[in-house]
VEXFITI-450842 format. One line per field, with one value per residue: x, y, z negated of N, C-alpha, C, O in turn; residue number from 0. Coordinates in steps of 0.1 Angstrom, whole numbers, plus 5000, padded with zeros to 4 digits. Example, Ala and Ser with C-alpha at 12.3 -4.5 7.8 and 13.67 -1.06 7.14 Angstrom:
n_east 5132 5128
n_north 4943 4978
n_up 4922 4929
ca_east 5123 5137
ca_north 4955 4989
ca_up 4922 4929
c_east 5132 5129
c_north 4967 5000
c_up 4922 4921
o_east 5142 5134
o_north 4967 5011
o_up 4915 4920
num 0 1
***
This chain:
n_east 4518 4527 4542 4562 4576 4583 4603 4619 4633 4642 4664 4679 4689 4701 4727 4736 4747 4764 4782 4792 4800 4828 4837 4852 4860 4884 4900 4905 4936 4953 4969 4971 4974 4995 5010 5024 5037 5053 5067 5082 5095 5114 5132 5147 5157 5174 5192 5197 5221 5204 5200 5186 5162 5154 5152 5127 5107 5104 5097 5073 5060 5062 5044 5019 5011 4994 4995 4972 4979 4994 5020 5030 5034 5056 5076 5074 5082 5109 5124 5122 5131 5160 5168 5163 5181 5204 5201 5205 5232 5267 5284 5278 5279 5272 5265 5254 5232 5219 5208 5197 5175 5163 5153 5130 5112 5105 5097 5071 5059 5052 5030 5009 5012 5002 5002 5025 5050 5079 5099 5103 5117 5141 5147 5152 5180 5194 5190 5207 5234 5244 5249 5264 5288 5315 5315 5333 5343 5345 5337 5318 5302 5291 5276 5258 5245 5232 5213 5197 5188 5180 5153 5137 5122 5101 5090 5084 5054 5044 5050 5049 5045 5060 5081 5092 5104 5123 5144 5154 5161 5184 5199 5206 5225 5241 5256 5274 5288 5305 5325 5356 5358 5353 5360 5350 5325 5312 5306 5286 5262 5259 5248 5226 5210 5200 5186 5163 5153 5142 5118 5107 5080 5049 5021 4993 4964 4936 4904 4870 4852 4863 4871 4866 4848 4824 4820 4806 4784 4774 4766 4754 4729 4722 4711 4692 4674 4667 4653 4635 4620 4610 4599 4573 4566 4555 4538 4515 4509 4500 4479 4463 4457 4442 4422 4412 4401 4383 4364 4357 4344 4321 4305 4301 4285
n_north 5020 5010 4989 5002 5012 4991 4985 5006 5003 4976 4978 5003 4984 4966 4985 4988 4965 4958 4981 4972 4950 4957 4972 4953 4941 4956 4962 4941 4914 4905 4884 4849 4825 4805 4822 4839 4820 4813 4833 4838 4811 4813 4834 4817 4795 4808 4821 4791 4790 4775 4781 4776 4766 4786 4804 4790 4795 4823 4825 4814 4833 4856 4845 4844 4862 4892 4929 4955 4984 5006 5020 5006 4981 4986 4986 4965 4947 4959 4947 4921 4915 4919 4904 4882 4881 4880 4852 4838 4841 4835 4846 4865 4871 4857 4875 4892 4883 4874 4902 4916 4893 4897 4923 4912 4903 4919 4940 4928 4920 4950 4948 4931 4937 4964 4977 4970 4973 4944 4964 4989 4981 4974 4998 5011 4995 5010 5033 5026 5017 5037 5060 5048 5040 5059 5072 5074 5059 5045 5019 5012 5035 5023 5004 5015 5025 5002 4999 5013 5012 4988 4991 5010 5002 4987 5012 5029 5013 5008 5031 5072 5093 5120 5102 5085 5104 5114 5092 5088 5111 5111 5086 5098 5116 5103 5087 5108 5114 5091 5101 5121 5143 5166 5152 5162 5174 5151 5136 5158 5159 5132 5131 5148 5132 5111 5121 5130 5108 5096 5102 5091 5072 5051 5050 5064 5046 5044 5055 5045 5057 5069 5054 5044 5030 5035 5060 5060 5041 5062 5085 5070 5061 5085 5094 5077 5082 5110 5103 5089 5112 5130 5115 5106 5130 5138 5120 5126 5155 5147 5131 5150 5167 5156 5152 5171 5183 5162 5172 5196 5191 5173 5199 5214 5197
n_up 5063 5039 5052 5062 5041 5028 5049 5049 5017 5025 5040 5019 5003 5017 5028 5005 4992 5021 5017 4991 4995 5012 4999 4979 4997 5006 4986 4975 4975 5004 4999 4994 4965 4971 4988 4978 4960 4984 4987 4969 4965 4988 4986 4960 4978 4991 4972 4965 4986 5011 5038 5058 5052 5035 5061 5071 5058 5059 5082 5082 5067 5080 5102 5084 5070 5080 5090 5088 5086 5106 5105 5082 5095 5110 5093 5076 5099 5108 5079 5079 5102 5103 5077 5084 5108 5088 5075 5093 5107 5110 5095 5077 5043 5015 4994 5011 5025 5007 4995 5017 5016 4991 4993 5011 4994 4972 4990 4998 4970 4963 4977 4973 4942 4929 4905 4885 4899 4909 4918 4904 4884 4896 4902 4875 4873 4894 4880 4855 4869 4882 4861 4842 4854 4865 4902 4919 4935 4971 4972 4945 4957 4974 4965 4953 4970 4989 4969 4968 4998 4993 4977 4992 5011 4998 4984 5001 5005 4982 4966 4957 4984 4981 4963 4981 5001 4982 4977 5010 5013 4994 5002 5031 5018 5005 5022 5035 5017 5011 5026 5027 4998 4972 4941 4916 4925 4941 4915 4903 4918 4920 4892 4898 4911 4900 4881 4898 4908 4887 4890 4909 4913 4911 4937 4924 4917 4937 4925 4919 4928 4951 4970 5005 5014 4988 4991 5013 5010 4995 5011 5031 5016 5006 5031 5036 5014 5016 5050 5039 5020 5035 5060 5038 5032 5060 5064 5046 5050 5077 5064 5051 5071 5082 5066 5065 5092 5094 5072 5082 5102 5094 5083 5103 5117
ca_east 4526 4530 4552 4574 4583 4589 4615 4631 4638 4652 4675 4687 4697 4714 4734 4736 4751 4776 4787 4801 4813 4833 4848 4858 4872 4893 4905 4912 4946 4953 4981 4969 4987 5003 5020 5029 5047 5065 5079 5095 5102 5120 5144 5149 5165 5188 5201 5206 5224 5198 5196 5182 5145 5146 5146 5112 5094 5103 5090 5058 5055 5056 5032 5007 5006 4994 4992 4969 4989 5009 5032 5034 5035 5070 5081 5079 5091 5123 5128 5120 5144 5170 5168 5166 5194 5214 5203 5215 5244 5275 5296 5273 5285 5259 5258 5247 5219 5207 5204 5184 5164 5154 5142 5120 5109 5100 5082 5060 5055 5049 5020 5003 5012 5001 5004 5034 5055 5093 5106 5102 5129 5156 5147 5163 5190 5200 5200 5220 5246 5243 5248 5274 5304 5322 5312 5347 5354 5335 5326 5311 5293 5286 5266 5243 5234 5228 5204 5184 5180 5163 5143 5132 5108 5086 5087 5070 5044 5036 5050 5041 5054 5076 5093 5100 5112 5137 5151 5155 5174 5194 5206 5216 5242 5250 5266 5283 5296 5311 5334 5366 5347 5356 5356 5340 5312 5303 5296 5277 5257 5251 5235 5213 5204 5199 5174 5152 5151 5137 5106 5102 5065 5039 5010 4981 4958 4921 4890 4856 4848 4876 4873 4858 4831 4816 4815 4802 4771 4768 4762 4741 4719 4716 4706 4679 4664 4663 4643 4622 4608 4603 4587 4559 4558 4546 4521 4509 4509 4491 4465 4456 4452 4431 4408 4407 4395 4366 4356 4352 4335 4306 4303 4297 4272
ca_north 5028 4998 4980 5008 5017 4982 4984 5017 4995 4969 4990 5008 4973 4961 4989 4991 4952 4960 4988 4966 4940 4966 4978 4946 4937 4968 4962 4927 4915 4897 4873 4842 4821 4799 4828 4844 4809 4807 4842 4834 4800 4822 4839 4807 4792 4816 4818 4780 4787 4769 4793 4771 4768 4802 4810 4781 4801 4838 4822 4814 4842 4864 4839 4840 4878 4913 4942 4965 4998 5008 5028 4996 4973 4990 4990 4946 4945 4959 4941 4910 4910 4919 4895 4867 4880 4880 4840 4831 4849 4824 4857 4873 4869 4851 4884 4901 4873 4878 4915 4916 4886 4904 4935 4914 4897 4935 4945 4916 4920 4953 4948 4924 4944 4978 4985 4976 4963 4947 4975 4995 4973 4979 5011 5013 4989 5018 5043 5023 5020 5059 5066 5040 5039 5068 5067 5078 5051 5041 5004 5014 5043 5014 4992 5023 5026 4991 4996 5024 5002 4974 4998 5019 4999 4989 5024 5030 5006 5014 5047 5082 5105 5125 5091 5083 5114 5111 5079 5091 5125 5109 5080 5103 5122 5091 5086 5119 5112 5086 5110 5129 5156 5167 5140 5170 5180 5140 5134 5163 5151 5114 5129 5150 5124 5103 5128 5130 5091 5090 5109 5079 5062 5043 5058 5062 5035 5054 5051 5037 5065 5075 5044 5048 5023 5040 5074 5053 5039 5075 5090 5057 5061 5099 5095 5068 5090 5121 5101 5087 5119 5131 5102 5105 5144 5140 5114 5133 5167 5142 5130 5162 5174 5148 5154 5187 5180 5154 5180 5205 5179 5174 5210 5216 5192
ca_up 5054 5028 5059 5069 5026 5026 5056 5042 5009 5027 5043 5013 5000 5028 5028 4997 4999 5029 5009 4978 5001 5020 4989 4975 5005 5006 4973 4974 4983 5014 4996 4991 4959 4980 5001 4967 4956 4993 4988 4956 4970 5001 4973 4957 4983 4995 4957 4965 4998 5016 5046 5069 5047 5039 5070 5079 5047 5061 5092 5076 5060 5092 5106 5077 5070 5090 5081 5101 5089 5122 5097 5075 5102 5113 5077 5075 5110 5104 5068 5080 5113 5091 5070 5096 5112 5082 5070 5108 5110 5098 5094 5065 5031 5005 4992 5023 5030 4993 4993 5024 5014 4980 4999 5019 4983 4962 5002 5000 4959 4960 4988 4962 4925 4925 4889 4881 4910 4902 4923 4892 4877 4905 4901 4862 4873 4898 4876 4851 4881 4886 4848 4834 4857 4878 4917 4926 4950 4983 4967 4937 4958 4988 4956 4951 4983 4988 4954 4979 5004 4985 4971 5000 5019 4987 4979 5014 5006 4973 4964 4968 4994 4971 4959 4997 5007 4971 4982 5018 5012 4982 5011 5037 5015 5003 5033 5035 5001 5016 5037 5018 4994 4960 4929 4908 4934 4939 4903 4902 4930 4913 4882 4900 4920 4890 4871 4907 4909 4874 4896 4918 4910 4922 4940 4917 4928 4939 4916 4925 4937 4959 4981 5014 5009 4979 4998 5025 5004 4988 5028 5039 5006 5006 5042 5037 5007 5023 5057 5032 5015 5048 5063 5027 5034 5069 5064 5035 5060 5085 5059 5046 5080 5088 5061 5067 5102 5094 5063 5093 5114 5085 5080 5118 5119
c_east 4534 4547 4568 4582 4593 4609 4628 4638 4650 4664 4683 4692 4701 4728 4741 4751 4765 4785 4801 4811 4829 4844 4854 4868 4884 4901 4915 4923 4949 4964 4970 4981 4995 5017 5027 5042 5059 5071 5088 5106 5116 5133 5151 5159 5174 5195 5206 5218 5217 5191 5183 5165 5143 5145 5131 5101 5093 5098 5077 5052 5054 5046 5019 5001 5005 4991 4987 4976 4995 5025 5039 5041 5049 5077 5086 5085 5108 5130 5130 5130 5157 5173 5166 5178 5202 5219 5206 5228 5254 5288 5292 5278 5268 5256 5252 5234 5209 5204 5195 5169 5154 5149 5135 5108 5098 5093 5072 5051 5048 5034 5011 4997 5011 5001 5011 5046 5075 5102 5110 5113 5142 5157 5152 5172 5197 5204 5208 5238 5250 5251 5263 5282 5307 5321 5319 5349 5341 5329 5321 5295 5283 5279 5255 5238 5233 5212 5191 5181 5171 5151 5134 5116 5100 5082 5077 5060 5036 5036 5046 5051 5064 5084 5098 5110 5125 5148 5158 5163 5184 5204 5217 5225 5245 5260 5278 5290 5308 5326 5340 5356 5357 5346 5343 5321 5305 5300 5285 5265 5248 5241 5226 5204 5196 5184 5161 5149 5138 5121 5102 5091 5057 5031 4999 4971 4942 4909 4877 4849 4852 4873 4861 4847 4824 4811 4804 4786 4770 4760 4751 4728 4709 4706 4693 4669 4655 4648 4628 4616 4604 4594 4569 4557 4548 4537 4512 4501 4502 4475 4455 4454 4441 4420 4403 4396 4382 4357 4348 4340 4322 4304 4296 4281 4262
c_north 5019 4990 4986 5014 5007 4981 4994 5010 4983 4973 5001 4997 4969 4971 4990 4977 4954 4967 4984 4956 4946 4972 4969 4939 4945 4966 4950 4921 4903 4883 4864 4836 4815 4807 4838 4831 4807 4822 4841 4824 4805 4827 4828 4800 4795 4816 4806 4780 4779 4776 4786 4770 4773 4804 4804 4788 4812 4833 4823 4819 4852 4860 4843 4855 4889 4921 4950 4975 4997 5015 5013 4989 4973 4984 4969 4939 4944 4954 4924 4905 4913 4910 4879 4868 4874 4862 4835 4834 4840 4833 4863 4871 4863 4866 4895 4893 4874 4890 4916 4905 4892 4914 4928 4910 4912 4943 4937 4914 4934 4957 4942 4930 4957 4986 4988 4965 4960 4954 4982 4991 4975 4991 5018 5010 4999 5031 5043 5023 5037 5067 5059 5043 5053 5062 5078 5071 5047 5034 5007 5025 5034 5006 5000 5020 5016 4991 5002 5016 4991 4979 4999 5013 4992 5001 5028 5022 5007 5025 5059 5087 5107 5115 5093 5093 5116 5106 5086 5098 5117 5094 5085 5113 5114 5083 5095 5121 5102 5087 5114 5134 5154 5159 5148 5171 5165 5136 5143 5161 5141 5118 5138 5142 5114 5107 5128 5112 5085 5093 5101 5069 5056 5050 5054 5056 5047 5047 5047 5052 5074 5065 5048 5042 5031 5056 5070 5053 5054 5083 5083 5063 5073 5096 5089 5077 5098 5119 5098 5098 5126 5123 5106 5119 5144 5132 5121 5144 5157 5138 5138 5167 5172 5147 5165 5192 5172 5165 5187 5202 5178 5187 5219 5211 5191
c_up 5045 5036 5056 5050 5026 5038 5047 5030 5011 5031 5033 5007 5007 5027 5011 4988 5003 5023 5001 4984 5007 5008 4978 4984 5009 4998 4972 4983 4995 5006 4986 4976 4967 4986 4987 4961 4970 4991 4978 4958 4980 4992 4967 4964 4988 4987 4957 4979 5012 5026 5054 5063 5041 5052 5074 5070 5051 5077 5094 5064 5070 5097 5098 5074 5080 5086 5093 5100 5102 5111 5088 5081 5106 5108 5076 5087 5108 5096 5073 5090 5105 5085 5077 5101 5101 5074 5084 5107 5100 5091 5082 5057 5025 4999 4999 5026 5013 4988 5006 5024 5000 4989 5004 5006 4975 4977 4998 4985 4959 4968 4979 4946 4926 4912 4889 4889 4903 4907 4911 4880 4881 4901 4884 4869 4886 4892 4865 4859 4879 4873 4838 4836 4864 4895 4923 4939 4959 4979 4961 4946 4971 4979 4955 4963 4987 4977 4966 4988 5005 4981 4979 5006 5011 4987 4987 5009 4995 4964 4966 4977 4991 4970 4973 5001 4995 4983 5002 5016 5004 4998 5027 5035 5006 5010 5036 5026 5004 5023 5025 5014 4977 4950 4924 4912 4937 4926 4898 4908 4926 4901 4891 4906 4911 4882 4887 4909 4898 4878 4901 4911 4919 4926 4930 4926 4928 4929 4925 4939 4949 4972 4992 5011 5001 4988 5010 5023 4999 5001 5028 5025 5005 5020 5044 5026 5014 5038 5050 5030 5028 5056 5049 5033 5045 5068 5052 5042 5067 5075 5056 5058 5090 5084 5063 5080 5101 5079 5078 5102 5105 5082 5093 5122 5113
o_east 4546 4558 4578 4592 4605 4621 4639 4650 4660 4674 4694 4704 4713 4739 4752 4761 4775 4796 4812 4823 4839 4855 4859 4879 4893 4912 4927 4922 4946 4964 4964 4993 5005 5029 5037 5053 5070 5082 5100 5118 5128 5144 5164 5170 5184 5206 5217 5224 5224 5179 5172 5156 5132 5133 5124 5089 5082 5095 5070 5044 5044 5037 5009 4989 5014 4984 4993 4983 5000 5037 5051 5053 5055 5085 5097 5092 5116 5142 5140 5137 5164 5184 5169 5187 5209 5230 5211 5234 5251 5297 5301 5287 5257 5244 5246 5224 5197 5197 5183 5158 5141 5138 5126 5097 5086 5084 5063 5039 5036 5028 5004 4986 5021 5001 5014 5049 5083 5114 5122 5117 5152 5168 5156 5177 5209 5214 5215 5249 5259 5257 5269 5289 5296 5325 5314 5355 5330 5317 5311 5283 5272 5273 5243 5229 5230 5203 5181 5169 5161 5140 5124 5105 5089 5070 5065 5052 5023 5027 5038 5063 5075 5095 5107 5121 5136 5155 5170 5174 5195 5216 5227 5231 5254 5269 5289 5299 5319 5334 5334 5345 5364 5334 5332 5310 5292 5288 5275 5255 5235 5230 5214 5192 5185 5174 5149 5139 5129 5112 5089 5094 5058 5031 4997 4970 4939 4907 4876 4845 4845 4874 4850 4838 4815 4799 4794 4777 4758 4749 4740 4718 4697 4693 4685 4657 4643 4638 4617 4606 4592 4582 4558 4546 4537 4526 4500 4489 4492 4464 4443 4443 4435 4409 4391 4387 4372 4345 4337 4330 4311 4296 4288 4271 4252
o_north 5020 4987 4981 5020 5009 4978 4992 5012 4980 4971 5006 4999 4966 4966 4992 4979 4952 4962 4989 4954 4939 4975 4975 4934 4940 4969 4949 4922 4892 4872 4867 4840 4822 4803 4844 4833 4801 4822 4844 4824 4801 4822 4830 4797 4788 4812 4805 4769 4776 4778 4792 4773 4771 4805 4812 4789 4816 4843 4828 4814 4859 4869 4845 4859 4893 4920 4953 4978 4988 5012 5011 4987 4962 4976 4964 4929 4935 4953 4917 4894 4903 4905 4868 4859 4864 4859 4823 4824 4838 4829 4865 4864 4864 4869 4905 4899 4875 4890 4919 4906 4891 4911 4936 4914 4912 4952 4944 4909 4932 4967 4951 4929 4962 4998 4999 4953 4968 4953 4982 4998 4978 4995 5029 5020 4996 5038 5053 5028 5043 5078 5065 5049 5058 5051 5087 5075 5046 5036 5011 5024 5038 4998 4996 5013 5020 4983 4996 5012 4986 4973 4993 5018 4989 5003 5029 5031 5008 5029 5060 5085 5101 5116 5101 5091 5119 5111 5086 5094 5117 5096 5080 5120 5117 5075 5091 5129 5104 5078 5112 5134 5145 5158 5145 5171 5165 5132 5140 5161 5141 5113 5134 5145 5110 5100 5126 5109 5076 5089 5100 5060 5056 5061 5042 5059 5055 5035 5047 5054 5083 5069 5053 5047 5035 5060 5077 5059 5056 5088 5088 5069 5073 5097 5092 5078 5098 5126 5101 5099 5126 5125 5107 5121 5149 5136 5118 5144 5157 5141 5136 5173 5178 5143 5168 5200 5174 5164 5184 5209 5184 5186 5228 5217 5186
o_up 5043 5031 5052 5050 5025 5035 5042 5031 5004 5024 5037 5005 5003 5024 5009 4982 4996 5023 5001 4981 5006 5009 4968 4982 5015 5001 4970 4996 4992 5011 4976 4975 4970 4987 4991 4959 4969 4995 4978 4956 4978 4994 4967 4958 4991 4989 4952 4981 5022 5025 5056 5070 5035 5055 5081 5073 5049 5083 5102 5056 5068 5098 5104 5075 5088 5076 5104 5110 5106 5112 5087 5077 5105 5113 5077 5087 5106 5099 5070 5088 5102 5089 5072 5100 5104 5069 5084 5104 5088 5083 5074 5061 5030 4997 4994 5031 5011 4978 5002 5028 5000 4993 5007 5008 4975 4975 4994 4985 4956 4965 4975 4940 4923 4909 4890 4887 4897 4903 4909 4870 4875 4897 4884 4874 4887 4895 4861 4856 4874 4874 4829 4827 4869 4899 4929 4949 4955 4978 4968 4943 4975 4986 4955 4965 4999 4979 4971 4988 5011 4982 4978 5005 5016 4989 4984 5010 4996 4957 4975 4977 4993 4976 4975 5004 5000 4992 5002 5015 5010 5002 5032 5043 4999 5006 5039 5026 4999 5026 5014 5020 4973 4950 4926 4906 4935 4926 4891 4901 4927 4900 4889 4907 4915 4879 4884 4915 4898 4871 4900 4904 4931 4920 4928 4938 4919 4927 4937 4951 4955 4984 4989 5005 5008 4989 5014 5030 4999 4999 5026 5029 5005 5018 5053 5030 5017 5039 5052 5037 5030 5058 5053 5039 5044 5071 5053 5042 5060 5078 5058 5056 5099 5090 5064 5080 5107 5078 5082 5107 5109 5073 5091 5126 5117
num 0 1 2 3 4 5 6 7 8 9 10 11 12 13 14 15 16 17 18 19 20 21 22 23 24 25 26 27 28 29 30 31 32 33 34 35 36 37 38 39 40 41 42 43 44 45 46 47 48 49 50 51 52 53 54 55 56 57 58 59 60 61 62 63 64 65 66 67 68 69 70 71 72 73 74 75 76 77 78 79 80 81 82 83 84 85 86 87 88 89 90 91 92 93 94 95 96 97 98 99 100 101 102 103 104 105 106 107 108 109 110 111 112 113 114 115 116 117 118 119 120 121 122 123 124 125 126 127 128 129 130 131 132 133 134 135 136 137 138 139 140 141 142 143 144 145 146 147 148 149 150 151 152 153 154 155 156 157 158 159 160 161 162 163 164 165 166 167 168 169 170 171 172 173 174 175 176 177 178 179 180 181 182 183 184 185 186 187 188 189 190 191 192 193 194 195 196 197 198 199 200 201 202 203 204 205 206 207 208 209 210 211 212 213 214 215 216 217 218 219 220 221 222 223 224 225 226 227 228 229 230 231 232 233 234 235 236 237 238 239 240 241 242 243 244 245 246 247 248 249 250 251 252
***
């Protein structure tokens, strides 16, 4: 009886163990410092023109990171060939190689900073854009939508839903804006677009108790309790039934 308590104990501490590990390792972020100093480094040099080692850092920065997500996984795919192409390419402009190298910069930050990611920063400095000047002419309305693009795929990564789906609708009639249309009807347009942007947040990060693990150990725990009092009941039900039997037995004889 003494043995098998003993096992059940061990057994709620192991899990009990696996549990915490499980939800620190959940928690905790895969980015090393190192890979935090080569993505800045990565920005750094593109600002100097130094395409050729940005690109050996966004090299080994593909190499050194994965992301199990499949939805994520997409998400740094596409950011990342982009942005290779664009520090190869002898046709790009320095400001075409430094606008796709920042998006890969605020992807890769906001994978790391869930509080308070510097997406959150672009995200004023677009709707200063939005709010200052008139987005009468194509350029001016071709710099926002450039802003949405940098944005976008942090947003995916650490945004909610709602944000994404903003940024998303507000980009493809930002295209269509792009087309002839009335001055009046596109400024109307920009501020609403303006006032739903200001909606764009982070995902609330989950509580202790939200995380799989913890629910995990809350199951595994219940489940070990519950065998336990069953396990005491029936040997209890076997003892008692066993005295009741040798009572019978002296009473016979």
């Amino acid at each position: 009886m003494k043995q098998i308590q003993k096992k059940i104990l061990w057994g709620l501490l192991v899990c009990f163990g696996l549990s915490l590990f499980h939800i620190g390792y959940s928690s905790a972020t895969s980015f090393s410092d190192e890979m935090k100093e080569n993505t800045y480094r990565f920005l750094q040099y593109v600002e100097e023109g130094r395409y050729e080692a940005a690109d050996a850092v966004l090299i080994k920065l593909r190499r050194d990171y994965s992301i199990d997500d499949k939805e994520y996984s997409v998400v740094f795919q596409d950011v990342l060939n982009e942005a290779q192409k664009a520090l190869i390419d002898p046709q790009a402009v320095p400001e075409e190689k430094y606008h796709k190298s920042l998006t890969v910069v605020l992807l890769y930050e906001a994978t790391w900073n869930k509080v308070d990611p510097l997406w959150l920063s672009w995200k004023d400095h677009l709707l200063t854009e939005m709010t200052n000047a008139s987005l009468k002419d194509n350029v001016r309305l071709q710099k926002v939508y450039s802003l949405y693009e940098r944005l976008l795929p942090a947003v995916k990564v650490s945004g909610t839903e709602e944000s994404v789906h903003i940024l998303e609708k507000h980009m493809k009639e930002l295209r269509e804006m792009q087309l002839p249309t009335s001055d009046d009807l596109q400024e109307n347009q920009i501020s609403v677009f303006a006032q739903e942007v200001k909606e764009v947040e982070v995902k609330r990060k989950k509580s202790l108790t939200e995380e799989p693990g913890f629910i995990w150990l809350m199951g595994s725990v219940g489940s070990l309790i519950s065998f336990t009092l069953m396990y005491v009941g029936w040997r209890k039900y076997k003892g008692e039934k066993t005295d009741d039997t040798e009572k019978k037995r002296e009473r016979d004889s």
